[in-house]
C-alpha positions as CSV (number, residue, x, y, z in Angstrom):
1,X,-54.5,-80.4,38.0
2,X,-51.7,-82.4,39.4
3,X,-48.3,-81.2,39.2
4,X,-45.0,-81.7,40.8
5,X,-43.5,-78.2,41.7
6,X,-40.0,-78.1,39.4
7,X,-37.3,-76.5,40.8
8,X,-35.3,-75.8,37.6
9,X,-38.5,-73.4,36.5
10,X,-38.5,-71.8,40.0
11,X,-42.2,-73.2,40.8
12,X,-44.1,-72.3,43.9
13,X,-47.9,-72.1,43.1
14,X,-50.0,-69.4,44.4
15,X,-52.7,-70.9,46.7
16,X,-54.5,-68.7,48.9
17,X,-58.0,-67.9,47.7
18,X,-58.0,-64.6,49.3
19,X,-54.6,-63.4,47.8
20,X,-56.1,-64.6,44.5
21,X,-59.1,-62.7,44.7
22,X,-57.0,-59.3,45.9
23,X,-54.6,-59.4,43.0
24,X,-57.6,-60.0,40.6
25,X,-59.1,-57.1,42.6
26,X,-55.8,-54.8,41.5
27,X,-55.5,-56.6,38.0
28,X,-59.2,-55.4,37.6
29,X,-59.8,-57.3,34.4
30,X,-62.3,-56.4,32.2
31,X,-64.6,-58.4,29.4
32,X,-62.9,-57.8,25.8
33,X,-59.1,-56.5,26.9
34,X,-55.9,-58.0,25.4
35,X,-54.2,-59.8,28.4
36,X,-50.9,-62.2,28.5
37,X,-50.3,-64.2,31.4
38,X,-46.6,-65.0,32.1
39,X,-46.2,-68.4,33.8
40,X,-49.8,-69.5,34.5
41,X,-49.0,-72.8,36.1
42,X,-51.6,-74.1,37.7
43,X,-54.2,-71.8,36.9
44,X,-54.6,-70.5,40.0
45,X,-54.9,-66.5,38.4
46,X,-55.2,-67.8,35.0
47,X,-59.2,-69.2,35.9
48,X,-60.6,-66.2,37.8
49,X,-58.6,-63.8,34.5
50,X,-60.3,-66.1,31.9
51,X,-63.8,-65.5,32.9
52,X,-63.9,-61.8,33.8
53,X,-61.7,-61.4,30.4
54,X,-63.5,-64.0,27.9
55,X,-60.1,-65.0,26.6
56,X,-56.4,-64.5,27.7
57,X,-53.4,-65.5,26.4
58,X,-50.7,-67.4,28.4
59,X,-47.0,-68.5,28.3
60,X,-45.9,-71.6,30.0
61,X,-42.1,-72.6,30.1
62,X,-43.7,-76.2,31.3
63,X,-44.6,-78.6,28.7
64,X,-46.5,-80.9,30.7
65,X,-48.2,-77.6,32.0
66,X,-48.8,-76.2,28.8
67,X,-50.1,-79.2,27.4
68,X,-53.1,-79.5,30.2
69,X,-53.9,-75.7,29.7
70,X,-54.4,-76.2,26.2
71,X,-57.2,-78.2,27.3
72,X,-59.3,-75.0,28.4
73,X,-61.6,-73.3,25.8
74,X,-60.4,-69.7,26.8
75,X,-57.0,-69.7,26.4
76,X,-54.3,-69.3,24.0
77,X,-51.2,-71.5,25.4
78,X,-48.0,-70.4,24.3
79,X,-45.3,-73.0,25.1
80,X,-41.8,-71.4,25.1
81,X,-39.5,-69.3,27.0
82,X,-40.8,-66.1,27.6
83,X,-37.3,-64.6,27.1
84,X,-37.6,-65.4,23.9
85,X,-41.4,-64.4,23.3
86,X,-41.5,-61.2,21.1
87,X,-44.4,-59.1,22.9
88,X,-44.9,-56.8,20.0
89,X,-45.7,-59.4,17.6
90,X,-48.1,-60.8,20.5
91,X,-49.6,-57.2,20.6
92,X,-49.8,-57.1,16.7
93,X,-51.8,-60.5,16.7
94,X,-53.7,-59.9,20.3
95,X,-54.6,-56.5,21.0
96,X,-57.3,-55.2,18.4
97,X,-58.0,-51.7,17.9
98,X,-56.3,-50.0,21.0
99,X,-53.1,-51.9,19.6
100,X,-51.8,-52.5,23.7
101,X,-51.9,-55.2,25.7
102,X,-51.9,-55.9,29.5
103,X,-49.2,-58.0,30.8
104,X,-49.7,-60.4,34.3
105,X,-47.6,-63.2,36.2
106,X,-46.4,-64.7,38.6
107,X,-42.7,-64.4,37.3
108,X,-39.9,-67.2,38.2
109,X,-37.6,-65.5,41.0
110,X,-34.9,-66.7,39.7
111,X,-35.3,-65.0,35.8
112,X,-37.7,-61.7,37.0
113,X,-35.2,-59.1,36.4
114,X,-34.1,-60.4,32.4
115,X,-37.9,-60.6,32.2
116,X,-38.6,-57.3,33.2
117,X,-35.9,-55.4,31.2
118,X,-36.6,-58.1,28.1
119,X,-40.5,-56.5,27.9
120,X,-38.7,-52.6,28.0
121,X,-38.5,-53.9,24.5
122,X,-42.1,-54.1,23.8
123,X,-43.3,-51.1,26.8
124,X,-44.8,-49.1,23.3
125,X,-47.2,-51.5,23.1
126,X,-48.0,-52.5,27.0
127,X,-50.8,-50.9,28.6
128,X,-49.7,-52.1,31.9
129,X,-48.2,-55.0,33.7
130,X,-49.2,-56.9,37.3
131,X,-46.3,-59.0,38.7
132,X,-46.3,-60.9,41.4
133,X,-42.0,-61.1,42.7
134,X,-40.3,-60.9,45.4
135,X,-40.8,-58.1,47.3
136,X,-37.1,-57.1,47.9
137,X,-36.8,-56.6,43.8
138,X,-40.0,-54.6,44.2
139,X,-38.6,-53.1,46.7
140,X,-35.7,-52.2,44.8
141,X,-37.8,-51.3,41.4
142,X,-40.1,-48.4,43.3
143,X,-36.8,-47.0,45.8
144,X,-36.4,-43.5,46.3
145,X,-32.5,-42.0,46.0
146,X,-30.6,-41.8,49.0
147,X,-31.7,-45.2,49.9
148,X,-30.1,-48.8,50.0
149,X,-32.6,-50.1,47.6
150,X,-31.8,-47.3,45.1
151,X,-30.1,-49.0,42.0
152,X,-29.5,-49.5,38.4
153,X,-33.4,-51.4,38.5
154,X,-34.5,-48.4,40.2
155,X,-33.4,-45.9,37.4
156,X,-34.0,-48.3,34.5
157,X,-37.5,-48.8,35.4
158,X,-38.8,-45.6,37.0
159,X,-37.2,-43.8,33.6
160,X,-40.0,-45.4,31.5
161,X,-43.0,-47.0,34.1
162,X,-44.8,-45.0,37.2
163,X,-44.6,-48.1,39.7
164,X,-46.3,-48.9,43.0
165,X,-46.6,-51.7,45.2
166,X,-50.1,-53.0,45.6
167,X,-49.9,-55.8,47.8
168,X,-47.8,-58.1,50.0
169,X,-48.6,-62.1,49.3
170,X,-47.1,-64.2,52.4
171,X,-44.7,-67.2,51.7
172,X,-47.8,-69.4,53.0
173,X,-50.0,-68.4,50.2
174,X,-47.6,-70.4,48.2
175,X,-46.9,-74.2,47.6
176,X,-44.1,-75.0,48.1
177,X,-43.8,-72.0,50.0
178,X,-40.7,-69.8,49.2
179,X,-37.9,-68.8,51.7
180,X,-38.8,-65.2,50.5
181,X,-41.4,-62.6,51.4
182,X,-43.8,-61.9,47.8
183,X,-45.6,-58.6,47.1
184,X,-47.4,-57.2,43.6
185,X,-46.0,-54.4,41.8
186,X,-48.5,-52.1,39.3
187,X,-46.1,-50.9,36.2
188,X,-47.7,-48.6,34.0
189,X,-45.6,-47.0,30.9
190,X,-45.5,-43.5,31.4
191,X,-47.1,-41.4,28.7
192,X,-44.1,-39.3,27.5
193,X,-41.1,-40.5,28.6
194,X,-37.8,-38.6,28.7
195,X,-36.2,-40.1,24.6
196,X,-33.0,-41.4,24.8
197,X,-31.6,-44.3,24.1
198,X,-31.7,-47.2,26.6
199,X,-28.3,-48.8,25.7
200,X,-26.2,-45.3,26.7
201,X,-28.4,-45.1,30.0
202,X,-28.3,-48.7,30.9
203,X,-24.3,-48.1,30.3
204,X,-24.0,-44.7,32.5
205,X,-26.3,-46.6,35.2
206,X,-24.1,-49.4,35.1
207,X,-20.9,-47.3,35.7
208,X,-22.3,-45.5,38.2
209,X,-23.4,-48.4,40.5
210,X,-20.4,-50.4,40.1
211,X,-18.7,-48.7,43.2
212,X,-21.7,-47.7,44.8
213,X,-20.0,-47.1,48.1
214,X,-17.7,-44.8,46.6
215,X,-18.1,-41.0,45.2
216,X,-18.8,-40.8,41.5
217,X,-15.7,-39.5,40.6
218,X,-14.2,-42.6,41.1
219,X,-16.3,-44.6,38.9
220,X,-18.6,-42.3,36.3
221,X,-16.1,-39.6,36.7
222,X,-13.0,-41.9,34.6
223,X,-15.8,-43.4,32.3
224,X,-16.4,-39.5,31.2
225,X,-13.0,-38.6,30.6
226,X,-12.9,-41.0,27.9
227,X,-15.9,-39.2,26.2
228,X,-15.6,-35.9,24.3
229,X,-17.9,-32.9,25.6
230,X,-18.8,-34.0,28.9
231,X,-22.0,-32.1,29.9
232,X,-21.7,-30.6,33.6
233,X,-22.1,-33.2,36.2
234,X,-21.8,-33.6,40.0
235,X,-19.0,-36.4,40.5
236,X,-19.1,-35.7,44.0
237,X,-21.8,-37.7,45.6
238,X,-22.6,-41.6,45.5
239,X,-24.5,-43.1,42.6
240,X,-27.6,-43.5,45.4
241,X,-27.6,-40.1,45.7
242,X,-28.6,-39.0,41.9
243,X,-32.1,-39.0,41.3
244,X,-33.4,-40.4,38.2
245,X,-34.2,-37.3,36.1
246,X,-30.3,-36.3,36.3
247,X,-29.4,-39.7,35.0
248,X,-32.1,-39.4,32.4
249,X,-30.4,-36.2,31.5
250,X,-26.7,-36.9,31.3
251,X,-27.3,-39.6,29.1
252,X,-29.3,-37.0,26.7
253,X,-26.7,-35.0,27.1
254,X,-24.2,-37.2,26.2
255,X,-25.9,-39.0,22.8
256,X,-26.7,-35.3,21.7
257,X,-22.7,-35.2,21.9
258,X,-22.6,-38.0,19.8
259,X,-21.3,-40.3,22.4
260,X,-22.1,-43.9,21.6
C-alpha cells in the first residue's frame, strides 16, 4: 500500500515487525471480540488484529486511506474524525452480548489527549484500550503524586482506568520516524469507580494545576471561597502533592453541597 506520510494527520507508520508482533502480544486479540482500531493507516496492526480477531472495525481520518482499506474483506472502515465518532453507538452496533468493546491505535500525537478524554465518554462501554503515544503523555497518564509528571491527565485518567505502560517502541520503528520517544499504554476501566461528576473534577483539577508551582491556597484555595460549604481541605501543599483519591473526594464533597 503506497502512501505519502501527511503531516496535517500527524502520520508516522509503524514498521518494525518485531514491535508489531509485541504489541499484538499485549493487545492479545482473540477470535470473536468487538475491537475498533483508531487510525489504522497502513495496516501495519490492523492485518495481524484482523486475522487473530475474524473482523475489526477501524477509523481512518484519511480518505485515500480509508478508501484502500475498504478493499479488505475483514474490516469495517469508518471514514471520519474520530473526535466526532460516538463510541457507544459503535458499542451498541459492534459488541454483541457482552455489550463492550476493545479500543486500539496508534493515536495522532498531535490530537491524543482530546482523544483520550473524548472516549471518558463512552469508558461504560470499553472493555479496554491499547495506545500506542508518546511516551512522555504516558508518562504523564500513569505518574505517581509528588512527581513532575503528576497532572490534571494524571488525575482525570487514573480516577476512572488502572493504567500501565507495556512497552517502549523506538522512533526507528517508525516511518517517518518521529522526533519523540513512543511507548504503549494498557487502560482498563476500573470496575467501580469513585461517582461524581467529571465536569466538577475536571474543573477542581483544572484550578489546582494552574499554579502548579505554587501552594493551593493560592489557586484552589480562592476558587473555594466562592463556593458555599467547603468540605475540609489541605490548601497548604502543591497540586502535585494531592493524591488522586483526595481530589476524587473534594469534588464528591463538593456536588453533595450542591456546588455546580
Amino acid at each position: 500500500m503506497k502512501h505519502i506520510p501527511r503531516k496535517r494527520f500527524g502520520q508516522h507508520f509503524l514498521t518494525d515487525r518485531a514491535i508489531i508482533d509485541a504489541i499484538v502480544d499485549a493487545i492479545a486479540p482473540a477470535a470473536g471480540q468487538a475491537m475498533v482500531e483508531i487510525g489504522p493507516g497502513l495496516a501495519a496492526l490492523t492485518q495481524p488484529l484482523a486475522e487473530r480477531l475474524g473482523r475489526l472495525t477501524v477509523i481512518e481520518l484519511d480518505r485515500d486511506l480509508a478508501q484502500q482499506l475498504q478493499a479488505h474483506p475483514q474490516l469495517r472502515v469508518i471514514q471520519a474524525d474520530v473526535l466526532k465518532v460516538d463510541f457507544v453507538q459503535l458499542a451498541a452496533e459492534d459488541a454483541g452480548p457482552s455489550g463492550k468493546i476493545r479500543v486500539v491505535g496508534n493515536l495522532p500525537y498531535n490530537i491524543s489527549t482530546p482523544i483520550l478524554f473524548h472516549l471518558l465518554d463512552a469508558v461504560d462501554v470499553i472493555a479496554d484500550q491499547h495506545f500506542m503515544l508518546q511516551k512522555e503523555v504516558i508518562d504523564r497518564m500513569v505518574a505517581q503524586p509528588a512527581t513532575s509528571d503528576y497532572g490534571r491527565l494524571s488525575v482525570m485518567l487514573q480516577w476512572r482506568y488502572a493504567m500501565d505502560n507495556v512497552l517502549f517502541v523506538p522512533p526507528q520503528s517508525f516511518d517517518p520516524p518521529p522526533r519523540v520517544d513512543s511507548a504503549i499504554v494498557r487502560m482498563v476501566p476500573r470496575v467501580a469507580p469513585a461517582v461524581l461528576a467529571p465536569a466538577l473534577l475536571s474543573e477542581v483539577v483544572r484550578v489546582a494545576f494552574s499554579q502548579r508551582r505554587k501552594l493551593l491556597r493560592h489557586s484552589l484555595g480562592k476558587w473555594l471561597e466562592q463556593k458555599q460549604h467547603v468540605p475540609p481541605f489541605d490548601l497548604q501543599r502543591r497540586a502535585e502533592e494531592v493524591p488522586v483519591a483526595e481530589y476524587v473526594a473534594l469534588t464528591q464533597a463538593l456536588e453533595a453541597a450542591g456546588t455546580p
